[in-house]
C-alpha atoms as a printed R data frame, in Angstrom:
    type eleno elety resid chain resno       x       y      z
1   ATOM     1    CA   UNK     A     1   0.000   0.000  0.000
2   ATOM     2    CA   UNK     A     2   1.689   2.891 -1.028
3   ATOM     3    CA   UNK     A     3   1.580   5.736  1.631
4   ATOM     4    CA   UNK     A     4   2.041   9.798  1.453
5   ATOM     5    CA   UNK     A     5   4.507  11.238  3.512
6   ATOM     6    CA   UNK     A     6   1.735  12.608  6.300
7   ATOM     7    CA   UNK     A     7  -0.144   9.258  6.231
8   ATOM     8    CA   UNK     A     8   2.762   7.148  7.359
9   ATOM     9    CA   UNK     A     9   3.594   9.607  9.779
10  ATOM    10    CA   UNK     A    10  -0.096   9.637 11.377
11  ATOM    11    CA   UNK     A    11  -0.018   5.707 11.218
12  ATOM    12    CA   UNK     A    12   3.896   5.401 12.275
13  ATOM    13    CA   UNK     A    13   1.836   7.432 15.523
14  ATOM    14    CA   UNK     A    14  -0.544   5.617 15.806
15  ATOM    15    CA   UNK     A    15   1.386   2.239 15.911
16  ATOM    16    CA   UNK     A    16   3.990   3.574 18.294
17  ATOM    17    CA   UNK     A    17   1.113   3.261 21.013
18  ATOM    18    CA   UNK     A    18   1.386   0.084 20.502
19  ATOM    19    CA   UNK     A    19   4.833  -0.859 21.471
20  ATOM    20    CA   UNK     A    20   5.768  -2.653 24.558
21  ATOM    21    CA   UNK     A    21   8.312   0.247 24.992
22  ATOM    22    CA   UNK     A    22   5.215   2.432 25.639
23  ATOM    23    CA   UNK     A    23   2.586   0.047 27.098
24  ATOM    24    CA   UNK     A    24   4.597  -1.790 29.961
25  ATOM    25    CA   UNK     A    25   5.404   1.112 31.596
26  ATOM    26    CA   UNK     A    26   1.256   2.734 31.097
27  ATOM    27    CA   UNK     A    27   0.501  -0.961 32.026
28  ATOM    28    CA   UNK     A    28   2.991  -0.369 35.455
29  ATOM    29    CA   UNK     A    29   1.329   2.699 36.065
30  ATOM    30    CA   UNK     A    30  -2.168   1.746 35.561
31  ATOM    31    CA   UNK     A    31  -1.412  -1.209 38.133
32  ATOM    32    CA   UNK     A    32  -0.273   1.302 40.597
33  ATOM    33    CA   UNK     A    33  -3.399   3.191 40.545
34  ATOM    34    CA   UNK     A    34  -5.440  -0.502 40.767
35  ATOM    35    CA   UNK     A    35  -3.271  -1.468 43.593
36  ATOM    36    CA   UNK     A    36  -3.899   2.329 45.514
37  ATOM    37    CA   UNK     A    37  -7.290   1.260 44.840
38  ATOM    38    CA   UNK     A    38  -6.682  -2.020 47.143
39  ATOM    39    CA   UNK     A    39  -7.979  -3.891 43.720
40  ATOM    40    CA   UNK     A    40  -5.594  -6.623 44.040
41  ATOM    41    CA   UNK     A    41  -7.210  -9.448 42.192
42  ATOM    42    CA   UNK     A    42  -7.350  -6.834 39.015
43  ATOM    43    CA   UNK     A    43  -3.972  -6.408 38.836
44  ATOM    44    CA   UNK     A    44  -3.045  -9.790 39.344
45  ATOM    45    CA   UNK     A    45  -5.310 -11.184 36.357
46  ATOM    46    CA   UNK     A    46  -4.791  -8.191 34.054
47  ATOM    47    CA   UNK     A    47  -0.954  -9.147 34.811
48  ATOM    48    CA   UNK     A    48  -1.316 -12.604 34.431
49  ATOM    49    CA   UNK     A    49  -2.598 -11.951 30.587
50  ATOM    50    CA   UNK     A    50  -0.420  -9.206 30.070
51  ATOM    51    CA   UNK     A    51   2.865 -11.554 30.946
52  ATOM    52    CA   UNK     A    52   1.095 -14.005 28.888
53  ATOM    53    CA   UNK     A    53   0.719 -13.001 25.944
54  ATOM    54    CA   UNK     A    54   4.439 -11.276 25.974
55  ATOM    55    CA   UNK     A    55   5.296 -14.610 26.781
56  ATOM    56    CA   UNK     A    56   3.800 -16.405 24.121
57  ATOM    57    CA   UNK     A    57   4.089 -13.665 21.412
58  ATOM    58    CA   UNK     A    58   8.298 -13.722 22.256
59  ATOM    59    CA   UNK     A    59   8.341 -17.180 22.259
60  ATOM    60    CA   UNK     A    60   6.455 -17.942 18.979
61  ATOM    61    CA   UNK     A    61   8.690 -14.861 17.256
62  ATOM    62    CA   UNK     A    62  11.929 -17.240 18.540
63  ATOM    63    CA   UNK     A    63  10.437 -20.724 17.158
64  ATOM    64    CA   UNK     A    64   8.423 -19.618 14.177
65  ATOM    65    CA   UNK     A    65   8.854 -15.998 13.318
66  ATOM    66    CA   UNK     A    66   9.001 -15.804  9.901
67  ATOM    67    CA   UNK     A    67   7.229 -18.522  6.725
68  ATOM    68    CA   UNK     A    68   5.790 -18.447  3.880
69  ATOM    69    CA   UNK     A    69   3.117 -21.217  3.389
70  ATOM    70    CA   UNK     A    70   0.686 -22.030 -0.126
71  ATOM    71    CA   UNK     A    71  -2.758 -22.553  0.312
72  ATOM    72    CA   UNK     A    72  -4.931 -23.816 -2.404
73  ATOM    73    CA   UNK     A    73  -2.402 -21.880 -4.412
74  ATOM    74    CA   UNK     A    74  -2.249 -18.880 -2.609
75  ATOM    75    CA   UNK     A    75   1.026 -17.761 -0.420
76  ATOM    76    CA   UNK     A    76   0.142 -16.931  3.018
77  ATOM    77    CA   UNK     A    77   3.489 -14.947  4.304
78  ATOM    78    CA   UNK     A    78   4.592 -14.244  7.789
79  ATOM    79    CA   UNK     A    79   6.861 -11.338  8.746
80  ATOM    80    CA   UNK     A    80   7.700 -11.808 12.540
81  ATOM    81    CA   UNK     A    81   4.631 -14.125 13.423
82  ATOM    82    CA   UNK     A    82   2.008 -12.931 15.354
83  ATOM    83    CA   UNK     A    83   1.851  -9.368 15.827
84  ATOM    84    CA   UNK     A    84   2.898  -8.076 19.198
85  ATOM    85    CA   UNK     A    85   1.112  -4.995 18.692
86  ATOM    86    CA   UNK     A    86  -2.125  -6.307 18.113
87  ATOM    87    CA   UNK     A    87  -2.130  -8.906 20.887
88  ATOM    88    CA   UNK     A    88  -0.759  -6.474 23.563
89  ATOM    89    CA   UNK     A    89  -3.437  -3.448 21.976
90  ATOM    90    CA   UNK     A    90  -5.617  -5.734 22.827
91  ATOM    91    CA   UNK     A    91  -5.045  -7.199 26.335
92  ATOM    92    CA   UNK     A    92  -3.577  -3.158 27.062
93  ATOM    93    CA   UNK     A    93  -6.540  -0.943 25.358
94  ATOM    94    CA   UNK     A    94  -9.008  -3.520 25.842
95  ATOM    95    CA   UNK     A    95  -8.448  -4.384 29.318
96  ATOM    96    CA   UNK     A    96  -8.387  -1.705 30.464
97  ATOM    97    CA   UNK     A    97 -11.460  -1.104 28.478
98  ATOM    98    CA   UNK     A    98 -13.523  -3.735 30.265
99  ATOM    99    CA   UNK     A    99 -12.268  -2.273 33.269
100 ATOM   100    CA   UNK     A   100 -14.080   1.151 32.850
101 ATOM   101    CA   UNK     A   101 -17.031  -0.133 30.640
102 ATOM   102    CA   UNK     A   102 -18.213  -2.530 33.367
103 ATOM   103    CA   UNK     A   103 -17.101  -0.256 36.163
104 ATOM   104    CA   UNK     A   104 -19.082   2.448 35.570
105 ATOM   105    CA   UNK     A   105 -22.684   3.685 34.322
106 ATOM   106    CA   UNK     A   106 -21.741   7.150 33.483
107 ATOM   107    CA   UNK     A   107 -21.648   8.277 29.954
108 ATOM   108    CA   UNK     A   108 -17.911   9.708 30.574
109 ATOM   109    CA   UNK     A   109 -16.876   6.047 31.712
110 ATOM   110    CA   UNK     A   110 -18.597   4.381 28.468
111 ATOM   111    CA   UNK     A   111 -17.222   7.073 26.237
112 ATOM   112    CA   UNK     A   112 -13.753   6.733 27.550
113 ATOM   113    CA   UNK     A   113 -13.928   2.451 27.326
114 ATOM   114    CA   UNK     A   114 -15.082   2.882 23.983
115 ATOM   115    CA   UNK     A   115 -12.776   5.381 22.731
116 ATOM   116    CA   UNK     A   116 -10.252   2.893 24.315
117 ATOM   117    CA   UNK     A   117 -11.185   0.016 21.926
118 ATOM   118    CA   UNK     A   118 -11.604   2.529 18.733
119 ATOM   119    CA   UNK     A   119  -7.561   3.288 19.673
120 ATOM   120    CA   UNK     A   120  -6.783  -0.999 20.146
121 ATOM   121    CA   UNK     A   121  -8.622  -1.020 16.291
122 ATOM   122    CA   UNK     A   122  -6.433   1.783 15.040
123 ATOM   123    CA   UNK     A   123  -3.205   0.511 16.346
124 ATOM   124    CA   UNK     A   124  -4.216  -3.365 15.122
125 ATOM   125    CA   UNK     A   125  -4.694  -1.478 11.642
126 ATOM   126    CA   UNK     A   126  -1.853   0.560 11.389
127 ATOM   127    CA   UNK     A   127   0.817  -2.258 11.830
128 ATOM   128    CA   UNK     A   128  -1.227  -3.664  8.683
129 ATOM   129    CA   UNK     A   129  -1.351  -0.248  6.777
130 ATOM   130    CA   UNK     A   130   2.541   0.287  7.445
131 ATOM   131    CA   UNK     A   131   3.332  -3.234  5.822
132 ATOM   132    CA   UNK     A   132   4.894  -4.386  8.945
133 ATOM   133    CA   UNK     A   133   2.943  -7.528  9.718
134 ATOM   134    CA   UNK     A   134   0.913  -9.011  6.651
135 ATOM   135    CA   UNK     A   135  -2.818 -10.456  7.943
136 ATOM   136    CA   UNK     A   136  -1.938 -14.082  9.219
137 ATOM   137    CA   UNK     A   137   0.115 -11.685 11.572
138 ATOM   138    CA   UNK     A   138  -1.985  -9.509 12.977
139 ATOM   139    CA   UNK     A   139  -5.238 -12.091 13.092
140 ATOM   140    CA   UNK     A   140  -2.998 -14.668 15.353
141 ATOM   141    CA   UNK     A   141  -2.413 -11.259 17.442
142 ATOM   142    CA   UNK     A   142  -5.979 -10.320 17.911
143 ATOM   143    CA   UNK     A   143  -7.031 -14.046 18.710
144 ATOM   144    CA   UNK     A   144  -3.988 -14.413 21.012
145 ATOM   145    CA   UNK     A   145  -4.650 -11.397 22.797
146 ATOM   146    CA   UNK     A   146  -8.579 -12.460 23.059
147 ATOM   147    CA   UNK     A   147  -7.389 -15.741 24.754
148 ATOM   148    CA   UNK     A   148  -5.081 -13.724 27.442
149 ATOM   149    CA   UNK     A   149  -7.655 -11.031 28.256
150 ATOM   150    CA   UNK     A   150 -10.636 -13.800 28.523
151 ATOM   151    CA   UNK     A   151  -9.639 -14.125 32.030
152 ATOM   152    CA   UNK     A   152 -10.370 -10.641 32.930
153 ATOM   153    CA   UNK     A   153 -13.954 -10.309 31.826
154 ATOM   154    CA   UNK     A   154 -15.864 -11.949 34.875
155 ATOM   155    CA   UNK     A   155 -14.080 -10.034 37.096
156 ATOM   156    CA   UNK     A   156 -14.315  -6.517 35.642
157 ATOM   157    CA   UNK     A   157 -18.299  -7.480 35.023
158 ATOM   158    CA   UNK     A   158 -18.658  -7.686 38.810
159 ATOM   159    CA   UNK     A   159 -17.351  -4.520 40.022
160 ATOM   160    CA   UNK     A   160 -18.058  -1.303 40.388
161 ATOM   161    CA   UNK     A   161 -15.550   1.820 40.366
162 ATOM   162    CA   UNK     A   162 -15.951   5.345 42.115
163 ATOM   163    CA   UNK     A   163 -15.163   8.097 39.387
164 ATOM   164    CA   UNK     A   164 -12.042   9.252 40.986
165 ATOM   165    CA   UNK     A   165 -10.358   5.595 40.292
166 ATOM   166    CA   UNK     A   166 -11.412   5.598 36.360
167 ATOM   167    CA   UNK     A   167  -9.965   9.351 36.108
168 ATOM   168    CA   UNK     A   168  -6.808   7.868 38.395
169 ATOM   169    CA   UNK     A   169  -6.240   5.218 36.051
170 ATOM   170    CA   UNK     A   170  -7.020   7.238 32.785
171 ATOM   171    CA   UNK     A   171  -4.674  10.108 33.755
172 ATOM   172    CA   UNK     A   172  -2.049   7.394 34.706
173 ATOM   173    CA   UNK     A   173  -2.113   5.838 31.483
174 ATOM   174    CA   UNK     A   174  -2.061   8.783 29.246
175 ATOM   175    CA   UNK     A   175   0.683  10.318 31.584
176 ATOM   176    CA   UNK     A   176   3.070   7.248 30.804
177 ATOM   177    CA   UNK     A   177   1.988   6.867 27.022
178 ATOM   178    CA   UNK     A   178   2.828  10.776 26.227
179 ATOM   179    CA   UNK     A   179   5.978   9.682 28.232
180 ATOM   180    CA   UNK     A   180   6.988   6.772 26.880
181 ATOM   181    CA   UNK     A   181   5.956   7.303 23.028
182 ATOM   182    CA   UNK     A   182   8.379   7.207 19.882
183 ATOM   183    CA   UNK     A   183  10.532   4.630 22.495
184 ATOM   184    CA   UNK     A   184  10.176   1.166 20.612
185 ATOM   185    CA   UNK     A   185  11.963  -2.322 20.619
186 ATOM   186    CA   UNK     A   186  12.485  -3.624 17.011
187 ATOM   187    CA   UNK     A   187  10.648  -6.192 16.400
188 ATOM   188    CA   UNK     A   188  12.642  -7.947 13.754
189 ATOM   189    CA   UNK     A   189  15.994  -7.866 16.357
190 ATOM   190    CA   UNK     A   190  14.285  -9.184 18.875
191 ATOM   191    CA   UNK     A   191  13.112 -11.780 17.446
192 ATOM   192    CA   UNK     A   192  16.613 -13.017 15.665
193 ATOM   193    CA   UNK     A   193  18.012 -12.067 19.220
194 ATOM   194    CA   UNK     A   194  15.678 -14.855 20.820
195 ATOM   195    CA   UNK     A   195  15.872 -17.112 17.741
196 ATOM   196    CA   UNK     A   196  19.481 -16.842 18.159
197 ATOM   197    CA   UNK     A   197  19.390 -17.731 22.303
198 ATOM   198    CA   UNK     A   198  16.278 -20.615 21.790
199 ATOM   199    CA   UNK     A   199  18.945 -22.478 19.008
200 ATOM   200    CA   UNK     A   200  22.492 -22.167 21.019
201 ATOM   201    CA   UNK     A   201  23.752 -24.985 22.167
202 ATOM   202    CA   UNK     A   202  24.126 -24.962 25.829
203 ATOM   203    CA   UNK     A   203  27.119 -24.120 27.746
């Protein structure tokens, strides 16, 4: 897809929210704010499916990564299988958007979940746009991430949250994300860095 100069800069944006660079540390901060909150059992399944799914995505980069595969003569490529930016969007963004969405009944709460998913879908999109991951990539991404964040839905359904913790955790996040954004880890080095380590021979 051939790109102007202004539209790969909005998308190159929009992707960079989707870097672990930026999202651990909004992820550390929205914990904080959770954990101030004395909402312990949040933090430790939104953690859980964070550490997950960077689990899984780094360890699938190291043993698969890259292939090229013909189906029913058609060639299904992977760049640096699945996408870590639209699995962690996901369990990120869209945790954080069950979180609010179930925790409150205001229409500032529902507004800010939903703008929260609308910025998962751009993200997803833009690593697709830019030509970075190819559709195999980002689909195994967005079902990934939908396994690891399936554990946080009948807990966020349950509870309610007092406005001051939804504008705690919203400030925290955007706080770190202005912060943290434009910082990324290459994708493509990490994952010939852990290719590299999962191959060695030991000693």
């Amino acid at each position: 897809m051939h790109l102007t100069g202004p539209e790969r800069q909005f998308w190159t944006f929009v992707a960079d929210l989707g870097d672990i660079a930026v999202i651990a540390p909004a992820f550390l901060g929205a914990a904080a704010v959770l954990v101030w909150h004395r909402r312990y059992r949040d933090v430790a399944r939104w953690g859980a499916a964070f550490l997950a799914c960077v689990c899984v995505t780094a360890l699938l980069k190291a043993t698969i990564g890259s292939f090229r595969i013909t189906v029913f003569g058609h060639g299904i490529r992977a760049f640096s299988f699945p996408s870590g930016h639209a699995g962690l969007a996901l369990v990120f963004y869209g945790g954080l958007s069950l979180l609010i969405w179930y925790g409150s009944r205001s229409w500032f709460g529902r507004l800010a979940a939903l703008a929260l998913l609308a910025l998962e879908t751009l993200v997803t999109l833009s690593v697709f746009i830019l030509g970075w991951h190819p559709v195999i990539d980002v689909s195994c991404g967005l079902f990934l991430g939908t396994l690891c964040i399936a554990a946080l839905w009948p807990l966020a359904a349950q509870q309610s949250r007092p406005r001051t913790e939804i504008a705690s955790l919203l400030l925290a996040v955007s706080v770190f994300v202005a912060a943290m954004h434009g910082a990324r880890i290459d994708d493509r080095e990490l994952t010939g860095m852990l290719a590299r380590s999962v191959v060695a021979p030991p000693g």
